[in-house]
VOGU-3710 file (C-alpha; in Angstrom, 3 decimals, decimal comma):
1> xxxxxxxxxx> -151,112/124,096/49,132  -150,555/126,894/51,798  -147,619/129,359/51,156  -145,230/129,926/54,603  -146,759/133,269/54,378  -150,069/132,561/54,775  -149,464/130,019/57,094  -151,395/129,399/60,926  -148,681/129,035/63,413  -149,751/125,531/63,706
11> xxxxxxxxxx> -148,688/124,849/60,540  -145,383/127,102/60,689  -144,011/124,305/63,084  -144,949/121,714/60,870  -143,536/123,200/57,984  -140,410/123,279/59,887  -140,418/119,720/61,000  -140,971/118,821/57,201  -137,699/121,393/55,430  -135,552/119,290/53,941
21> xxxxxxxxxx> -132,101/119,759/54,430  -132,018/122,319/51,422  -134,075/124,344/53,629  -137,263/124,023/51,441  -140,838/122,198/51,902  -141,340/119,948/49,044  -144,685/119,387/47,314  -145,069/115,881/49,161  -145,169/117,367/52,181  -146,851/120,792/51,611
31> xxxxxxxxxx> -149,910/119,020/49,488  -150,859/118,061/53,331  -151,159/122,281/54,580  -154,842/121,893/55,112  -154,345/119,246/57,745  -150,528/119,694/59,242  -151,608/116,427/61,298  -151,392/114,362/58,109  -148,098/116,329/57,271  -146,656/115,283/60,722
41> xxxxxxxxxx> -147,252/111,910/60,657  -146,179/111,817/56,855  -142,576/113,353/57,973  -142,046/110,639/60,775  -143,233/107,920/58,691  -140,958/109,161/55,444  -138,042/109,700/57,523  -138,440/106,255/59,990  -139,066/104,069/56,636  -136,051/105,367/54,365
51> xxxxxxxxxx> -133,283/107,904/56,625  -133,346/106,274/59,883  -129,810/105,173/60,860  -130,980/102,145/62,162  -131,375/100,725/58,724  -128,919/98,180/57,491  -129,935/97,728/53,759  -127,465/100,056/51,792  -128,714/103,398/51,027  -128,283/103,025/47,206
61> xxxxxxxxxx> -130,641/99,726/47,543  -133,390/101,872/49,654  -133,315/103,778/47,022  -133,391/101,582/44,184  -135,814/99,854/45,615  -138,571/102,722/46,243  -137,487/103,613/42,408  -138,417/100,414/41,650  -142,403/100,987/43,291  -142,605/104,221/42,459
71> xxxxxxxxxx> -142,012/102,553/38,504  -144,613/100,028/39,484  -146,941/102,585/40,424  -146,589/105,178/37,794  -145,787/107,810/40,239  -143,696/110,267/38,631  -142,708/112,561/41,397  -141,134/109,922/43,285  -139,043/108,441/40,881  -137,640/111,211/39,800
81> xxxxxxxxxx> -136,718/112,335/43,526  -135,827/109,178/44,630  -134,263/107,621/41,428  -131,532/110,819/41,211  -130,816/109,388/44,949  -129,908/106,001/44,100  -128,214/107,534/40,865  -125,812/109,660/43,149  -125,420/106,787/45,577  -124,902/104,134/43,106
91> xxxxxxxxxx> -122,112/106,112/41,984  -121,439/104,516/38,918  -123,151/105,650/35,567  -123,193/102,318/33,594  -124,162/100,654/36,463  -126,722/103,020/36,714  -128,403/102,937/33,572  -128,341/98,976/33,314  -130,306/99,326/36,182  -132,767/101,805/35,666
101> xxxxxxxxxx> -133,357/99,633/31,882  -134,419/97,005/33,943  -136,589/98,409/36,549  -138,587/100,259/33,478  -138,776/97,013/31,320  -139,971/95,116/35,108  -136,919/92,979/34,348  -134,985/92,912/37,691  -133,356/89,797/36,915  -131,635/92,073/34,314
111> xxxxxxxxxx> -129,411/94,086/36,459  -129,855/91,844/40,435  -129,327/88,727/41,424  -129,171/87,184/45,084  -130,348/88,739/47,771  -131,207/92,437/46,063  -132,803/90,495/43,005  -135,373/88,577/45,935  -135,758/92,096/47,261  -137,066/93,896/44,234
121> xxxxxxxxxx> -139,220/90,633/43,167  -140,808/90,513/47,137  -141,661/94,751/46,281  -142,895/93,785/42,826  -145,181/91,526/44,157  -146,593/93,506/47,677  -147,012/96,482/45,653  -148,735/94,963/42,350  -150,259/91,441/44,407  -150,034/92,295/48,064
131> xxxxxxxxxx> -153,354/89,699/48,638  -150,884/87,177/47,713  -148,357/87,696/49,725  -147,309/83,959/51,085  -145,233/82,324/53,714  -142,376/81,694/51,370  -141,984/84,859/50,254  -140,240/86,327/53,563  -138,197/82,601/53,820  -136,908/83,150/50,249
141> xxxxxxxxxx> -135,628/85,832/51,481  -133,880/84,531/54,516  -132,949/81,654/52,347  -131,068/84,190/51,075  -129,232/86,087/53,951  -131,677/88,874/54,461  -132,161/89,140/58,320  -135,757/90,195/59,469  -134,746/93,563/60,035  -133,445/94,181/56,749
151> xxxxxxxxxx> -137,179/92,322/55,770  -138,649/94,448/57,399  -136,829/97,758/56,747  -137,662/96,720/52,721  -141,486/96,031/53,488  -141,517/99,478/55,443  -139,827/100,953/52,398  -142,204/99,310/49,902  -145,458/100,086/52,143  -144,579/103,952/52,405
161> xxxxxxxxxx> -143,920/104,177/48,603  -147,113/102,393/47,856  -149,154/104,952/50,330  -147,083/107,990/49,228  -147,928/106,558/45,685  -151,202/107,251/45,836  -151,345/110,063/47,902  -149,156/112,120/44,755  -151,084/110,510/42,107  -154,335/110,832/43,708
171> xxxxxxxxxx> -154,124/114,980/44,136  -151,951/115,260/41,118  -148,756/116,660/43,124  -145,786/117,627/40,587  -142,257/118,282/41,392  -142,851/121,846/39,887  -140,692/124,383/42,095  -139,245/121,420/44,025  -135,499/120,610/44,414  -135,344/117,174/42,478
181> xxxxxx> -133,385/114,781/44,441  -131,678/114,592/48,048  -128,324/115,504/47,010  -128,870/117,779/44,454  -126,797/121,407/45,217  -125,067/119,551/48,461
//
């Protein structure tokens, strides 16, 4: 990973498009310095999938829900980032916990029902089964009031976490000298 000060002007820009809000670059976006194309595309992608305002699905269920792949997937670095999120958002501790005990046990049905329950059981399955990936699956979840943006803003979600999965666990990224955690020091 390429330090801002031994950076190519080409990526200086980049690195600016990808500072988060804390006015740092975190390791998911600098592991990409050696081709700021990839980092681009990774900052549009990131921020169209979970922060666009466009999205209707509550913030704390974005969240929850890329937790919940991230747990799937082993990927350390997100979940911590993106669990403290839904922590903060959720807003209440004992909700909190219940939750996070059954996203680690795989037990959704522990903490969800309704519409969020279908949501986390439709990312269970794309990100552990995505070859069977059926019909119903989608109507279940209109069945269950979940419009087909809202589908799709939750596949989106699940799809990025999946690829961002990877890409962390696959170069061994760690959250070492990152700012855990979207709200963290706001």
């Amino acid at each position: 990973m390429i330090a801002d000060d031994e950076a190519s002007d080409e990526l200086l820009d980049t690195l600016k498009l990808a500072r988060t809000p804390h006015g740092t670059v975190d390791n998911v976006m600098r592991v990409h310095s050696l081709r700021p194309n990839t980092m681009k595309g990774h900052v549009v992608l990131y921020r169209a999938a979970l922060h666009d305002d466009s999205n209707t699905l509550p913030e704390w269920l974005q969240e929850t829900i890329s937790s919940y792949v991230s747990i799937l997937n082993k990927c350390p670095y997100s979940l911590a980032n993106h669990w403290a999120n839904a922590r903060h958002l959720i807003g209440e501790p004992k909700r909190a916990d219940a939750i996070e005990k059954a996203l680690h046990r795989q037990k959704p049905e522990d903490a969800f029902d309704g519409a969020e329950l279908a949501l986390l059981v439709y990312a269970e399955k794309l990100t552990l089964s995505p070859g069977a990936m059926i019909k119903s699956d989608v109507e279940t979840l209109r069945a269950l009031g979940v419009d087909d943006g809202q589908i799709l803003e939750a596949n989106q979600i699940i799809c990025y976490f999946n690829y961002v999965n990877r890409t962390l666990n696959g170069l061994g990224v760690s959250t070492d000298g990152d700012i855990v955690g979207y709200y963290q020091g706001t």
